[in-house]
Every structure is written in structure tokens, then in C-alpha cells.
N, C-alpha and C positions, 0 to 999 in steps of 0.2 A: 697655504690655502686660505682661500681668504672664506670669512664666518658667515654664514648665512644669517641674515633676519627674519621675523615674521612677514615683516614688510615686503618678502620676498617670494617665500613661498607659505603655507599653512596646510594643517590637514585638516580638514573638511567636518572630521569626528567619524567619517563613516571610511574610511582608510586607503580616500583618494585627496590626490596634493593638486590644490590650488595655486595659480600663479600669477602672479602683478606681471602688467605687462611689461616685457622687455625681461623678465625671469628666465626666459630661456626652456628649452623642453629636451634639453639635450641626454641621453643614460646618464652622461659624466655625471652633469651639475645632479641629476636626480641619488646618484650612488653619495655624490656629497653631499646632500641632503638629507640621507637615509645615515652616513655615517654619524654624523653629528644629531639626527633624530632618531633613533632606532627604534621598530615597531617594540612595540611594550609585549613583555611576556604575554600579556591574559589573552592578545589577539590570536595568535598564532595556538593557544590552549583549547580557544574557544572555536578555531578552524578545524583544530584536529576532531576536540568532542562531533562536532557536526558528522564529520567523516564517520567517526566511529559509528553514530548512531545509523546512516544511512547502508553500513555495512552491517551491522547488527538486527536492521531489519529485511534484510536479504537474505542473511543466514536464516533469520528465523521464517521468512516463507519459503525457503528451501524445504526446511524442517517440515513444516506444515503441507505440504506439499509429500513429502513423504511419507508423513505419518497416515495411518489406517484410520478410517474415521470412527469415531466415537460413541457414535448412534449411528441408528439406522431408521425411516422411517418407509412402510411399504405401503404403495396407493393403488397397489390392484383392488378392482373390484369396486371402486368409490367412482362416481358421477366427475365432470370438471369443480363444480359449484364446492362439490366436498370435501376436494384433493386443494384447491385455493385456502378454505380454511384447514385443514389439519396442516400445510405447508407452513402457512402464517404462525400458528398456534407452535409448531414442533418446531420452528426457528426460536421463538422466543423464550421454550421453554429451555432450548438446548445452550442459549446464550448467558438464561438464567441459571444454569447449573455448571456454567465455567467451559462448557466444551468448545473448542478450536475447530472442530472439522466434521462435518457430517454427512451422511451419504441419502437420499431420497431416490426412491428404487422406484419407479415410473412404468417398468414394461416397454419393450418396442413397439406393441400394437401389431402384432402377426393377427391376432384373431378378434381386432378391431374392424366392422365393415369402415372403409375411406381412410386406414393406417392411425398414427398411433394419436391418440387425441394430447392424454395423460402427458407424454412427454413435452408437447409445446405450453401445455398448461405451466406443468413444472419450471422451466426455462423460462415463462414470461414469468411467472412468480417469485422466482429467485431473483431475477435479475430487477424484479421491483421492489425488493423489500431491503430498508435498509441497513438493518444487522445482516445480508446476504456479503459476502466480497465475490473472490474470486472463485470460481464454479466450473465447471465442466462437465462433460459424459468420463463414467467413470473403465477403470482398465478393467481389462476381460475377467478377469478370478472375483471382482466387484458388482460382475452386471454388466460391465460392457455399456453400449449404446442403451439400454434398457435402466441405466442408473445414471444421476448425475450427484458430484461430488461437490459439496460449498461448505469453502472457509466460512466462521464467522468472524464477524468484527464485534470490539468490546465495547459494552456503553459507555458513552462518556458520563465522565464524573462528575 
């Protein structure tokens, strides 16, 4: 087998191979290429960590996702203007004290004249605030359509 040069083919740094032309693009010559350069240990370490992490944060919004939330905050009875700030306020206090998941209990708006105000309040304000993630109406034994459910996110450091 005859030896490969740099001249011939190189890796890039970023863990694709370059080739002079007439280098050829064939499996063979690339397997020969690969036999006499073999990817370095730290590449392949460094692919798996990735992997890991992207599965470790899948498990963990499962988790989250399952867990009961933590607080609770209720907005019956409050105007829009006053359910905006105590939303704001109970997001950042609940970020500030380490909690993952909390619940903002809204009402359907049954004995709202024009249905339920509260609730769309809640939902644009969640979905604008930056500690808010992923949110939802929460499951029946929670409030049902009458609550919704948001992860938070951690500040950065």
C-alpha cells in the first residue's frame, strides 16, 4: 500500500479531509487514509460528551415536566394591569429562590362578561418574559384550562 502524503490529502482541523487534485474521493483511498491517520481519541470523547449532554437535557425536561410545581400563584380577582405585574414579580421571585416549575392559576372566565380576560393576559405574559420556557394549561386535578403550568429557566451567570 502505498503511503499517503500531506500533499495529498490533509484534515482541515475541523474533521473533514481535503484533497489535491487528482487525490481521488474514493471509500478505498479514504479508509487508507483513515488507517494510516486515525481520528485522535479527544474527537470521538468530545462527540460522545455532546450526545450525552443533549440526552441529559431531555431527561431532565421530562423530569420537569413531570414534577408538581412548586408555587402557586392565584390571579382571581386582580384587574389585567395587576395580574401583568404580580406575573412578572412571581416569575422572578420564584427564579430567585431556585424553583424549576410553577403553576399561575388564571380562572376560565365562566362569570367574566366577553369570557375569560385573565387567561390571555397570563399566556401573553408568560410567553413574554424571559425567565418563562416552556408553559402550558395545566392537567385537570391542577386547574385544568383555568391554570397554566411554566417551566423556568436559570439566569445566566
Amino acid at each position: 500500500m502505498k503511503k499517503r502524503t500531506d500533499r495529498d490529502a490533509r484534515d482541515d482541523g475541523r474533521g473533514r479531509i481535503q484533497s489535491s487534485p487528482g487525490g481521488g474521493k474514493s471509500k478505498r483511498r479514504m479508509d487508507e487514509w483513515l488507517d494510516l491517520y486515525p481520528p485522535s481519541r479527544t474527537v470521538w470523547e468530545k462527540e460522545g460528551a455532546v450526545f450525552d449532554d443533549v440526552r441529559r437535557k431531555a431527561e431532565t425536561r421530562k423530569e420537569l415536566l413531570a414534577m408538581e410545581p412548586q408555587a402557586t400563584l392565584d390571579l382571581h380577582g386582580l384587574t389585567a394591569e395587576e395580574a401583568v405585574w404580580k406575573i412578572n414579580r412571581f416569575i422572578e421571585e420564584s427564579v430567585d429562590t431556585g424553583f424549576r416549575k410553577v403553576i399561575i392559576v388564571h380562572g376560565k372566565g365562566n362569570h367574566s362578561p366577553g369570557g375569560g380576560v385573565l387567561s390571555k393576559v397570563a399566556a401573553d405574559c408568560v410567553s413574554r418574559h424571559p425567565l418563562a420556557g416552556e408553559n402550558g394549561l395545566s392537567r385537570g386535578k391542577e386547574g385544568g384550562r383555568g391554570a397554566r403550568w411554566v417551566i423556568l429557566r436559570q439566569r445566566s451567570r
